[in-house]
Each structure stands twice: as C-alpha cells, then as structure tokens.
N, C-alpha and C positions, 0 to 999 in steps of 0.2 A: 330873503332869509336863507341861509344856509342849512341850518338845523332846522326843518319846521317838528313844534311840537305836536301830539296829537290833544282831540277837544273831547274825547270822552275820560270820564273814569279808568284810570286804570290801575292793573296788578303790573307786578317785576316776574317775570320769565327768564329767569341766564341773563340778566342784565336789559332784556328787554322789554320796553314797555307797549301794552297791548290794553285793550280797551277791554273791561270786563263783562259786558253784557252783551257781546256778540260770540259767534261760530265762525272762523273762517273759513267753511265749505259750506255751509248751508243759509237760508235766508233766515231764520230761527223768528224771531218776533211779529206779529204783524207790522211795527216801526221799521223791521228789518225790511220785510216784504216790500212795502213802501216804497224805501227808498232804494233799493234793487232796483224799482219798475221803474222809477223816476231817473236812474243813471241811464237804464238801458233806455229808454226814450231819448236823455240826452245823446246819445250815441248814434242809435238809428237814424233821428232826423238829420244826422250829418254835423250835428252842433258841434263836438267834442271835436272831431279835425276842421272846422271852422277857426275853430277858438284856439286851437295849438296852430293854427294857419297863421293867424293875425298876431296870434305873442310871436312866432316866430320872424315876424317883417321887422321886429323893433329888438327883439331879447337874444342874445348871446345862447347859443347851443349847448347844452351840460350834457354827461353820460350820469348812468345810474349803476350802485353797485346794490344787488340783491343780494339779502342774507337769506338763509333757509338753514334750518336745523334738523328736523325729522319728516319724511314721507314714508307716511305707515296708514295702513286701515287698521293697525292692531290696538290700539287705543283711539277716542276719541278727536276731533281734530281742540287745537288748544294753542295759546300763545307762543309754543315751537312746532307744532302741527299742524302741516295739511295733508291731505288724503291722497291719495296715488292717482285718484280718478280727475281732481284740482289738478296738482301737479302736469299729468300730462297735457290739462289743456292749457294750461301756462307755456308748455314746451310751444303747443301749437300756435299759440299769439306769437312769442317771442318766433319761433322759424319764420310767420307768415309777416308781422310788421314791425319788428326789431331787428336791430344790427346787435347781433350777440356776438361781442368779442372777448379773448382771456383777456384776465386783468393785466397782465403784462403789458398789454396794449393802452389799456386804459389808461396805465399808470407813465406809459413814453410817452403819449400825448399830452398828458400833465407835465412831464418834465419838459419837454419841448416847447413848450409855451405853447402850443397849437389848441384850435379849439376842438373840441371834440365832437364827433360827426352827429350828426341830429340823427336823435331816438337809440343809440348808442348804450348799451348796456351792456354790466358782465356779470355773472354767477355765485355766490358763493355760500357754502357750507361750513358749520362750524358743527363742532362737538365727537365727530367721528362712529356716531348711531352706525352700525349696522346695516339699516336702511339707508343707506347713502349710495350703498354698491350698488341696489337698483337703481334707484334714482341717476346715479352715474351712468348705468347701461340707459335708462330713454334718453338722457343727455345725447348719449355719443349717438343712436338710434335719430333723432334729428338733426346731429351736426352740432352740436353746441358746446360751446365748452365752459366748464366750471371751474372753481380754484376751490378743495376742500382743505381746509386749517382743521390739523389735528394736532392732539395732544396724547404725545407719545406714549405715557405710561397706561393712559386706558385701552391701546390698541391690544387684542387677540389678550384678555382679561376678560373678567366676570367683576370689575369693575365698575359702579353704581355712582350715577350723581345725587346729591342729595336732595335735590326736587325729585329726583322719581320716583322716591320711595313709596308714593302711593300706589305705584302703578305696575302692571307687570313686568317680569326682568322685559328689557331692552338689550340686546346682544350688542357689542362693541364690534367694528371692522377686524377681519386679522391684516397680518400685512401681506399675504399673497390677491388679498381686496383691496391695499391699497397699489400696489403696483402695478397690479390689472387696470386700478381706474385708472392710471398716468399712464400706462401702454394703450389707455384710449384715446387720449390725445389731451387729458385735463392734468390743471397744476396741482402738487400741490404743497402745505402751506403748514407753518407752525402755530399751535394752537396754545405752545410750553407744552412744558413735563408734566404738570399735576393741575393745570384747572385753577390756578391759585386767581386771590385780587390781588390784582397785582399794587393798588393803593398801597394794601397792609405790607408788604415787603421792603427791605431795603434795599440800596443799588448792588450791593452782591448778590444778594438770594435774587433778585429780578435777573440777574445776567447769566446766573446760574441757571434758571429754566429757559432764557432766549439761549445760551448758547449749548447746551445736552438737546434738547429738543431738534435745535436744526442740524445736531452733528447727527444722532440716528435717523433721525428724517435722509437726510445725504447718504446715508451707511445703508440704510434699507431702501433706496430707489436708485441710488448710484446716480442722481445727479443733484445741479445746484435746489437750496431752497431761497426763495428771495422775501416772502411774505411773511408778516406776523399778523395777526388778529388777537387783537387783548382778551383775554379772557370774561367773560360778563359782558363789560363792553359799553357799560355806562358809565358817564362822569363819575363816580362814584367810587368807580373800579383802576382806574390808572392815572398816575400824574400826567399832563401835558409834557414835564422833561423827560420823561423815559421814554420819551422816542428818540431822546440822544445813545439813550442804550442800547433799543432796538439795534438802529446803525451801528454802534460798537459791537455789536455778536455778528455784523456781518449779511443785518437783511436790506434791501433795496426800497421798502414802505412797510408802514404800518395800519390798522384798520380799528374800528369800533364799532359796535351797534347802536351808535347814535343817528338819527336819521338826519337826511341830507343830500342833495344831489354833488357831481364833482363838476366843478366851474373853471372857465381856463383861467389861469393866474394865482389858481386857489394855494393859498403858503402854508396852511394847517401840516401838519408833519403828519396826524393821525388823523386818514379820512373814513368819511359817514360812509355808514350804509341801510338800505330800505328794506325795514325788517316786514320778509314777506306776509306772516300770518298776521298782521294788522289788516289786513285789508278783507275786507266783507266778501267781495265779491272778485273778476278777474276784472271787470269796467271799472268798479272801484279802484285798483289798483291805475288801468291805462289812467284812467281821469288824473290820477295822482300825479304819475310820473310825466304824463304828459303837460304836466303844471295849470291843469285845469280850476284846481281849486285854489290854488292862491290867493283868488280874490275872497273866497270865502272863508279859508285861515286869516285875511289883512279881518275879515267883517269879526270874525269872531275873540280874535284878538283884540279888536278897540272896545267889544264888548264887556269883554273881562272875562270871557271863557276861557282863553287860552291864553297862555303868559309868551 
C-alpha cells in the first residue's frame, strides 16, 4: 500500500490525522505502557532488523519523507507537537542509522527512475512556528538537513492559526530566521501566501498563492524555490489536478500530509509524507518506517479496523 491508513480513532490536526488517545512523547496509558515494552523487546532481541533484513531480500527499497510541525516544551506535546527532548533523540536515530538526505535528492532519485537507497530519508516542516529556528539549529548541529515550506504572509507577524486559539500566542519565524536556516545548509519551501484549502479555490486564486508565495520566498533568500507543500494536506484539501498548477507557478514537486512511503516508479505528481507526531514512541516510529508492521496493518485491515 502506498497510503497506509492509521487503526486508532482519530482527530484532524492541519490536515493531519493522529490518533486521539495517545501523547507523542510520553507512554501515557498503561495500554500505552504495554506496548512501548512490547516494541522495545521487539527491538532488543534483534527481531526488528531481522524482519527488515528478510522484507529487504525480496521488496524494493522506498525513502521516507517526515513531516514535523512544532518542537516546543511550551505547550503540551499534540498531533503537531513533540518536545525538544523527543526531537533531539530523533536527530540521534536518524544521524546514527538513517541516511538523511535533502528532498532535493529524494525527489532526483524519483525522477531518475533509480531506486532509492535503503533506510533513505528526508526532513520536513510546515507552518513556519517560531520554534522551527531551534529545531533548525540541532538539525545543522548533527549534519542534517531539512526542507521547511512556509507560508509567506505569516512570516515576522503576530499572525494566529485557527486551531491555536486555545493555546498560547505561538511566535511566527522572521525572515532573518529564515535565511539563517538556508545559510545552514536547509531548503526551503512554499507553504502559499495565506494557509488557504486549496480544494475551496479556483485555478486563479490557487496560482495566485503558488505564484506570490514563491516570488518572495526567491526575493527574501535570493535563490531558486522548487517545493510546494499544500496546505492541510489532506485529501480533503487539494484537487489531484492542481499539481498541474503547481508546475505552471514554476515548482519542481509537490507534497501532502497524507502518509505513505516514496517507491521508485511512483507517478503520483503529489507525494506522501510520515506525519511525525503519530507515532508513540521513537521504536514505534523505526517499526513503521522500517515496514515492520505491514503485516499487521494487511491483519487489521481484513479485519475491518482499518479501511
């Protein structure tokens, strides 16, 4: 499957869906607890590289694109939230047993027909939080690079998204934070002018925020932008042909927060990515991306859990 869906309940997060009765930094439930211990056993005993051992003798090699929205202790963690202390130990898996490439790379390997390199993965941020400039510095701090899709008019504003209204203000990036991130060595990416769905729009007003968007993006970095990332980011949120429009404003690819691994030959114009704060734990996640549960998404799907 390309999309997998997930098997618990969930709420909409910016387009993303997350599972409602979990934390994604902490064990939170005894269910929770549970199966925490039960991953990390599978790990220890060696089982988890066993098992990506043996799918890999027979199954074609995919990269992964991560999504990530806020790294902050300043609210609780939540369906765009992990903690700074999560976070860094994310950096330290990925330095220690990932190949963290820019999406740039990702996305030549896709175009090339090649297949892309096992355990292969690349970075990325949306929304433009404030908290992203840190995030950006432990990035460059172990070598990593990320691609952050912003959306121009919120930058260096007091500018508020509408889910956050519960929560405390949230400071927006200025643009001497976002230049400094690209003087570290990261991309970065259009996120549009204003946040819109881009379903609700017509093909003017959708071209109208692909193409303002990437001309100050180019005006305030002084060089090319090639990425789009749809706003939201769920089926819901954008038609399938507006990545003809993408290309007409002049971007190289497009992205969504639908989840999914990238496959070589994959023809989709608009690719998946693995929204980070779904995942329980850091093992939870490896298990994931390392396509460990597949058989247990096939079990639960004939079930009827999962569609």
């Amino acid at each position: 499957m390309l999309f997998q869906q997930t098997s618990n309940p969930v709420e909409r997060w910016e387009g993303v869906s997350v599972p409602i009765d979990r934390d994604p930094n902490s064990n939170g439930s005894i269910r929770s607890t549970c199966r925490a211990a039960l991953l990390g056993t599978y790990k220890n005993l060696g089982l988890m590289r066993l098992h990506e051992t043996l799918r890999g003798s027979f199954a074609t090699p995919y990269a992964t694109i991560f999504l990530f929205h806020r790294v902050t202790d300043a609210i609780p963690p939540d369906g765009l939230t992990v903690s700074t202390a999560w976070f860094r130990e994310f950096c330290r898996l990925m330095k220690a047993s990932y190949r963290v490439e820019p999406l740039a790379e990702t996305m030549r390997i896709l175009a090339a027909g090649e297949t892309p390199r096992r355990r292969s993965v690349a970075i990325t941020f949306d929304d433009s939080y404030a908290d992203n400039f840190e995030a950006a510095r432990v990035l460059h701090e172990h070598g990593l690079p990320a691609t952050f899709f912003i959306p121009t008019q919120y930058v260096e504003t007091t500018l508020r998204y509408p889910w956050d209204s519960h929560l405390p203000p949230l400071p927006n990036l200025t643009w001497a934070q976002v230049r400094q991130m690209a003087q570290w060595g990261h991309d970065i990416g259009s996120h549009s002018v204003s946040h819109p769905n881009f379903r609700e729009l017509g093909d003017a007003a959708a071209l109208k925020e692909l193409i303002e968007s990437r001309v100050v993006l180019e005006e305030q970095l002084d060089r090319p932008v090639d990425w789009f990332a749809f706003p939201f980011g769920a089926n819901a949120n954008f038609r399938p042909e507006q990545a003809q429009l993408v290309a007409q404003a002049g971007y190289k690819g497009s992205f969504s927060a639908i989840r999914g691994f990238i496959e070589k030959g994959m023809t989709e114009p608009i690719l998946p990515r693995e929204a980070v704060p779904y995942f329980r734990n850091l093992t939870h996640l490896e298990m994931h991306i390392n396509r460990c549960l597949d058989g247990l998404y096939r079990l639960k799907r004939w079930a009827g859990f999962i569609s």
